[in-house]
Structures are given as structure tokens and as C-alpha cells.
C-alpha positions in Angstrom: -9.3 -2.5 -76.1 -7.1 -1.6 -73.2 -3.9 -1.3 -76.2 -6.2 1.2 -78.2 -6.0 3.2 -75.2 -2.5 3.8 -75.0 -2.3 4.9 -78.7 -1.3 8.3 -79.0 -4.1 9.1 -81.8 -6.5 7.1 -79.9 -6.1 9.6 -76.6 -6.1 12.4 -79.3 -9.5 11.4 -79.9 -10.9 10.9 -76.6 -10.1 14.8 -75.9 -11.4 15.8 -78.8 -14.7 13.7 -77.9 -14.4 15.5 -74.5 -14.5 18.8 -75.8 -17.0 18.2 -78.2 -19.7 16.4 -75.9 -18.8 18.9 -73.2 -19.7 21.6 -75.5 -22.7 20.5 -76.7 -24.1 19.2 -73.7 -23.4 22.4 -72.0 -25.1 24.6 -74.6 -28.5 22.1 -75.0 -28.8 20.6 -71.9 -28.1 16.9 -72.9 -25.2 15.9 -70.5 -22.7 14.8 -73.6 -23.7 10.5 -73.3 -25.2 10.8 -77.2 -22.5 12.2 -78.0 -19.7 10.1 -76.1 -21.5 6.6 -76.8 -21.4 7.1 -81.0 -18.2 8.7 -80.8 -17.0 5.4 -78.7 -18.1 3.1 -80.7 -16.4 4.7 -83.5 -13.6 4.3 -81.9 -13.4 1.0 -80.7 -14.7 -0.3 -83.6 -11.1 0.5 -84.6 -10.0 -2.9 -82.2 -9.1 -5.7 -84.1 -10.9 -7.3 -81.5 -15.0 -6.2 -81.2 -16.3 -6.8 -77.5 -20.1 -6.2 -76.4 -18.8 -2.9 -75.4 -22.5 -0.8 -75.4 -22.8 -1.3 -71.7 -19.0 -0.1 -70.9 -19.4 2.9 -73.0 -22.8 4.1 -71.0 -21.0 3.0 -67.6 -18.4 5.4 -69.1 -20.5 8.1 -70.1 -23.0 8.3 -67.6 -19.6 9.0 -65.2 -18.4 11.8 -67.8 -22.1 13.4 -67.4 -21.7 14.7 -64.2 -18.4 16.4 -65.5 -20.4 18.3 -68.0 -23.8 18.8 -66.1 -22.0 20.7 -62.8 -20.1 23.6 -64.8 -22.9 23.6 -67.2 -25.3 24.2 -64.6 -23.4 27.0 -62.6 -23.1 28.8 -65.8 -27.2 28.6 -66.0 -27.8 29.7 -62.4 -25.7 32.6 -63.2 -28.2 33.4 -66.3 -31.0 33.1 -64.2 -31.9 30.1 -66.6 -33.5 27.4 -64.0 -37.1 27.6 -62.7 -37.3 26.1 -59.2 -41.3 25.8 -59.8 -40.3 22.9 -62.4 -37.3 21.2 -60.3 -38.5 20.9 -56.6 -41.0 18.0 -59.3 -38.5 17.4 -62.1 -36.2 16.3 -59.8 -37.3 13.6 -57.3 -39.6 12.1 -60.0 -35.8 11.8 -62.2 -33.6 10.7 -59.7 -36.4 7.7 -59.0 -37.3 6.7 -62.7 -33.0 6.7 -63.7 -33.1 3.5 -60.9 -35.5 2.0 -62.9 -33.8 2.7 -66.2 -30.9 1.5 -65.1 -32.3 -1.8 -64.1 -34.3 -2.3 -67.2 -31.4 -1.8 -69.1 -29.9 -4.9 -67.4 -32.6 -7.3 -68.1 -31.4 -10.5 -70.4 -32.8 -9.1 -73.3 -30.0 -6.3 -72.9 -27.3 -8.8 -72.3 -24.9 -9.9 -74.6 -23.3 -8.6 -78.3 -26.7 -9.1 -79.2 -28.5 -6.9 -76.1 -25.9 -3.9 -76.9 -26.5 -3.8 -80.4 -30.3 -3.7 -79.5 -29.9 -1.1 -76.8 -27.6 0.8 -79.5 -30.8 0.7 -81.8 -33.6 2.0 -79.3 -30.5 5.1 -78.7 -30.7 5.2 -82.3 -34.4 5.4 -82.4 -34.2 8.0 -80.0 -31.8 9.9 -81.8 -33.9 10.4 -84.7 -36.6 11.5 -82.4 -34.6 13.8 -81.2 -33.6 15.4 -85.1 -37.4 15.6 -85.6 -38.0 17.1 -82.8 -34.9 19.9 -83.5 -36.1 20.2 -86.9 -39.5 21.1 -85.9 -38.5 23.9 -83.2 -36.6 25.3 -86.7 -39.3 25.6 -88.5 -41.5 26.7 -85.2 -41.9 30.3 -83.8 -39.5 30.2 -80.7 -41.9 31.2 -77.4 -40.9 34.0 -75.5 -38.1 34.4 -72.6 -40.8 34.8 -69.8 -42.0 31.9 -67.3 -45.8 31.3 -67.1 -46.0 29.4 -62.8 -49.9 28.6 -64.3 -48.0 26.4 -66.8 -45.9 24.5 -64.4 -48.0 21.8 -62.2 -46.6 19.1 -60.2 -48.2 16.7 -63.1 -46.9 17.8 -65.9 -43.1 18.7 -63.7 -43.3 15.2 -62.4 -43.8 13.7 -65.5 -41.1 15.3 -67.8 -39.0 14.3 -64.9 -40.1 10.4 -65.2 -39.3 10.5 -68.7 -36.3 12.0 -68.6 -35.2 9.4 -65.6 -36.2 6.2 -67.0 -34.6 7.3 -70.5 -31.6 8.5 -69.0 -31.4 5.2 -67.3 -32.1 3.0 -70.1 -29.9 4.8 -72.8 -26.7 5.7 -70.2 -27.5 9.4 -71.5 -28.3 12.6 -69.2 -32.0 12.6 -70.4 -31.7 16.2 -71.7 -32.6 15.5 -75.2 -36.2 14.1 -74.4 -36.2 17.2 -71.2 -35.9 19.7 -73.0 -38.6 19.4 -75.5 -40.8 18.0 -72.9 -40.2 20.8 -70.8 -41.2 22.8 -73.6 -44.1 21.2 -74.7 -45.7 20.7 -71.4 -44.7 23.7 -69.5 -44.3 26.3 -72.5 -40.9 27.1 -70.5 -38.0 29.0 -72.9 -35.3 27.1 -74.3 -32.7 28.6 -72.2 -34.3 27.5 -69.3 -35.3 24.3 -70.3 -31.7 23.4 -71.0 -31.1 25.0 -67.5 -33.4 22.4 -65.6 -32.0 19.7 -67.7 -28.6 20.3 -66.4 -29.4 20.8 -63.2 -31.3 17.6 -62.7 -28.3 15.8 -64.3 -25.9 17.0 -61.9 -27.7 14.0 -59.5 -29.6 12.1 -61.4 -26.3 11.0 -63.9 -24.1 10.5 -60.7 -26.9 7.9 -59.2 -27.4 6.5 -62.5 -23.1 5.5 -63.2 -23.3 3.9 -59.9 -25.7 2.0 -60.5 -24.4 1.1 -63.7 -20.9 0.9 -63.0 -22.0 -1.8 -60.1 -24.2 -3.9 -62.2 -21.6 -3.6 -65.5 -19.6 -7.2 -64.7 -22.9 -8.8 -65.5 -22.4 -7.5 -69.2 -18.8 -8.8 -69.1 -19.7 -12.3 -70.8 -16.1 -13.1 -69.8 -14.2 -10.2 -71.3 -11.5 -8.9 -69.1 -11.9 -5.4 -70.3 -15.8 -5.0 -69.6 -15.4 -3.8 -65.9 -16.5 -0.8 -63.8 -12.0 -0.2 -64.0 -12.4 0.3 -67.7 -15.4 2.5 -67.1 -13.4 4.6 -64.7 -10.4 4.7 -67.2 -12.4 6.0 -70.2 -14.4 8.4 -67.6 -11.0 10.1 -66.9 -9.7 10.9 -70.1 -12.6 12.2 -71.5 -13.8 14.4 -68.1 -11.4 17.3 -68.2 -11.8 18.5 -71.7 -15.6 17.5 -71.2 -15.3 20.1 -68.3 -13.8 22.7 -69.9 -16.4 22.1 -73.2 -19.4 22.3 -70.7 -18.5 26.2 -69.8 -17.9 26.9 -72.8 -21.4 25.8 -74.5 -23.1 26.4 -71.7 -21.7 30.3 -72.0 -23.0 30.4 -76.0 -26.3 29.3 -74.8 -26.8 32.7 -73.4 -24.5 34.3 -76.2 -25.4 33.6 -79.4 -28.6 32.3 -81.2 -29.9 28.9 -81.0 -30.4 28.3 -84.6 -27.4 27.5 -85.7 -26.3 25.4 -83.1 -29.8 23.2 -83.4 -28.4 22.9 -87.3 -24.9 21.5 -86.4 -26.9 19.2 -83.6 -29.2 17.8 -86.3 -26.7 16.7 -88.7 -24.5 15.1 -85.9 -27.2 13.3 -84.8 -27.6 11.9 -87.8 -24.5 10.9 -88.0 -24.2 9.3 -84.9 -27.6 7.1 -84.9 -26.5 5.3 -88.2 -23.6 4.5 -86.6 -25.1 3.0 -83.0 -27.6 1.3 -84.9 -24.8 -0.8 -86.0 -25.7 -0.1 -89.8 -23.1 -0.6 -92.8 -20.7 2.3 -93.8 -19.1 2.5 -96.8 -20.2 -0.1 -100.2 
């Protein structure tokens, strides 16, 4: 693994994957991890040696997250995107429940080849949730820009903000992609400022959530000397500063150009992406 890393093509790849989770993440509010996990095990999958590398390539992007959520998130303040109302709850109630991700995601059952290919199917899982969900807001009559306050309770803030956590924990993702429907089912809050919140609370909740992660990752190691919160950093670094620079950029089209589209593009990669994590067959 370490070799793939000094390949020329290989580093090609990981800016590329910077610049594509950054943008995405920035524009809907999803940090960039279901992105950056698929798009790593593409690539690694390229060793001639396979490791139980699920674990490292959360550690990785959970790090990365915070790279997309802080540009992302001034760009949303600036908007006038994020509803205080929603985060003073959102927020506590995520930074908690990503703890508790986090730890589930180290139980035995997640240990091991065999525990990363099964935390690779639940993100799988997810991801198709999250098409469904995508698909359905196409075909659905978008709600209006305004905030309704008599929509937004501590209960229903509170709870979007558990979800989002525990997910977020579990998954090594920013939480955004379960947020920002939630936020929109419960709350009737716009899309922009749904994917406003989302950012916001992944600014803190993603940098608790890679320390946690990054400390507990040499229980994942099963020996390997490449499996290590070093390798973590490593991968974090090469894919931050195009991640960085992708985050302002969506984040800007959010509030430039229509939605539609972009949900389109978002669909299809996610399709993409969970048959790959789910560690099914490509190809006869």
C-alpha cells in the first residue's frame, strides 16, 4: 500500500478524488467520506497485496472531512444558509452520538477483512438509501426558501442531530447525507439550508470523530504494518488541499445554480460507488 502511494498515477488520483469529494460535499452538505471511501477502495484494490483497509480509509476520511466542512461552511454563512434555531440542538446531540458511532464501529463484529467488508456493506446500504431518497426530492415539489421557527423543536433538532452522529460515527462519513433529508423531513427547512447545518455541524463533529478513530485504528491493524493512524495521516494530506479548494467551489454552486442537476450526477455516482464498497463483482 505504502508503494501505491508513491506512484505518480496513484497521487494523480488522490487529487482528483480530492477535488471531486470536495466539491460535492461542499455543494450537498455530505463532508466528501462517501465519496473518498469508494474512491479508496478503488484504488487500493489496485495493490497486489489486499489489506482490511475499510477502517484506514474512514480514519482517512473522517480527517479530510474537516477540510471540506470549514470552507464549505463559511461559504453558507455568507448565503445566510444556516438556521441557528436547528444547530444550538443539532449540534450537541451530533457531537455526542459520533462518540458512540465511533465505538460501535469498533466492536469485534467490525474487526477484521471480514468486519470491513461488512461495515462496507451497511455504507452500501446506506448509499442506496441515500439514491432513493435523492430520487424522490426529483420527482417531489422542492419547499420554499423561507424558515418556519414553529417547525424546528428541540425534539425533532436533537434527533436529526443523533442520527446524523451515530451514522457519521459508524460509517467514517460527515453524516450529511442522512442530515439533510432529515432536516427536511422533520423540520420542512430548504435545501440550501439544510446542506448549510450539515456542514456546519461537521466542521466539529468529523474532527472529534478522526480522533477517535485515528486512536482506536491499530486495533484494526491485524498485524499489518500499513494500518496505522501514520497512514491515516498520509492519505488525509494528499487528498485535503484539492478537497479544500473543491469545498468552495461546490459549496459556491449551491447558491448558483439549480439543484437538479447536481442531485442527477449524485445519484448515478452513488450508484456506482455502493456496488463497489459492498465488495460486489465487476466485470464477467
Amino acid at each position: 500500500m505504502s508503494q501505491l502511494l508513491t506512484d505518480p498515477v496513484a497521487l494523480t488520483f488522490l487529487l482528483l478524488l480530492g477535488v471531486v469529494a470536495g466539491t460535492l460535499g461542499g455543494m450537498l452538505g455530505v463532508g466528501g467520506s462517501i465519496v473518498m471511501i469508494p474512491g479508496l477502495a478503488v484504488l487500493f484494490s489496485l495493490d497486489r497485496t489486499p489489506e482490511p483497509n475499510q477502517h484506514l480509509f474512514q480514519a482517512a476520511a473522517m480527517i479530510v472531512n474537516i477540510a471540506v466542512s470549514i470552507p464549505a461552511t463559511l461559504r453558507h454563512r455568507k448565503a445566510g444558509a444556516l438556521v441557528p434555531d436547528a444547530l444550538v440542538w443539532m449540534l450537541p446531540a451530533a457531537l455526542v452520538f459520533v462518540i458512540v458511532g465511533v465505538w460501535v464501529s469498533n466492536l469485534p463484529v467490525f474487526e477484521g477483512a471480514e468486519g470491513g467488508l461488512w461495515l462496507g456493506r451497511i455504507l452500501a446500504v446506506f448509499m442506496v438509501y441515500v439514491i432513493v431518497m435523492n430520487i424522490l426530492k426529483l420527482r417531489s415539489k422542492q419547499p420554499g426558501e423561507s424558515v418556519d421557527v414553529q417547525q424546528i423543536t428541540p425534539a425533532r433538532s436533537s434527533t436529526v442531530g443523533v442520527v446524523m452522529g451515530t451514522i457519521a460515527g459508524l460509517l467514517g462519513i460527515g453524516g450529511g447525507a442522512v442530515a439533510v433529508p432529515l432536516q427536511q423531513t422533520l423540520m420542512k427547512l430548504p435545501l440550501r439550508s439544510c446542506i448549510g447545518n450539515s456542514s456546519a455541524i461537521i466542521c466539529i463533529s468529523a474532527a472529534i470523530g478522526a480522533v477517535y478513530k485515528n486512536a482506536s485504528l491499530a486495533q484494526h491493524a491485524n498485524g499489518s504494518a500499513t494500518v496505522t493512524w501514520q497512514m491515516s495521516m498520509l492519505i488525509a494530506a494528499l487528498l485535503a488541499p484539492t478537497a479544500w479548494l473543491g469545498a468552495r467551489l461546490g459549496a459556491s454552486l449551491t447558491h448558483r445554480l439549480p439543484l437538479r442537476q447536481v442531485r442527477m450526477a449524485f445519484i448515478a455516482l452513488m450508484a456506482v460507488a455502493a456496488w463497489k464498497v459492498a465488495g460486489l463483482p465487476v466485470g464477467v
